[in-house]
Steps between C-alpha positions, in 0.01 A plus 500: 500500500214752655395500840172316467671192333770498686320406789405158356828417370655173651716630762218703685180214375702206661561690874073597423459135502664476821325722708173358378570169624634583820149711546334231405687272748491722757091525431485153555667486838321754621176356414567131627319535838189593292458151298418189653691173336309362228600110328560574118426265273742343229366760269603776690811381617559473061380915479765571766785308318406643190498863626806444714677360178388817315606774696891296589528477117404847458759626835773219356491697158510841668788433680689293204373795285779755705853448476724815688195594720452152676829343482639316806102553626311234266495197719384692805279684286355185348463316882307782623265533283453104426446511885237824500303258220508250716345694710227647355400160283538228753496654871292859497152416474440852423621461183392179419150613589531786273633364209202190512247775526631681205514201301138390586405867420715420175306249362183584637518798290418713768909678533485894456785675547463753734 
């Protein structure tokens, strides 16, 4: 396998994965003194479960997907991350915050990638 592709192959993409979330959760605790508590609606509270479902199927199959790499690690593997998900969709409102205002940009039309 070349270089290039190599780098995407399972055992490198899945530990990729990994260090984006933790980023992502460490973002969001850094940020929590800078947004106030806001009451979410029903709706909302759906968008969270819905994105936290997502991403634990997505980590459940990445870890599933390894077999010498991960073995003896999967459960922990599996807790942390189901608790970093947590997290992010039901306790940092950070992250809830940005993921309503991408989805209002979303169907407003008005999303660029930047």
């Amino acid at each position: 396998m070349s270089a290039p592709v190599e780098l995407i192959a399972d055992k490198f993409f899945f530990w990729y994965i990994q260090a984006a979330v933790i980023l992502i959760v460490v973002r969001a605790i850094q940020q929590r003194k800078y947004n106030p508590p806001v009451k979410r609606g029903e709706k909302s509270i759906g968008i969270f479960a819905g994105v936290a479902a997502f991403l634990l199927t997505g980590i459940i199959a990445a870890i599933l997907s390894f077999n010498s790499t991960l073995e003896g690690f999967k459960t922990a593997l599996f807790l942390t991350n189901a608790y970093m998900v947590a997290h992010l969709c039901f306790r940092s409102r950070w992250f809830q915050n940005k993921l309503i205002g991408l989805l209002i940009q979303v169907e407003n039309g008005t999303h660029t990638q930047k």
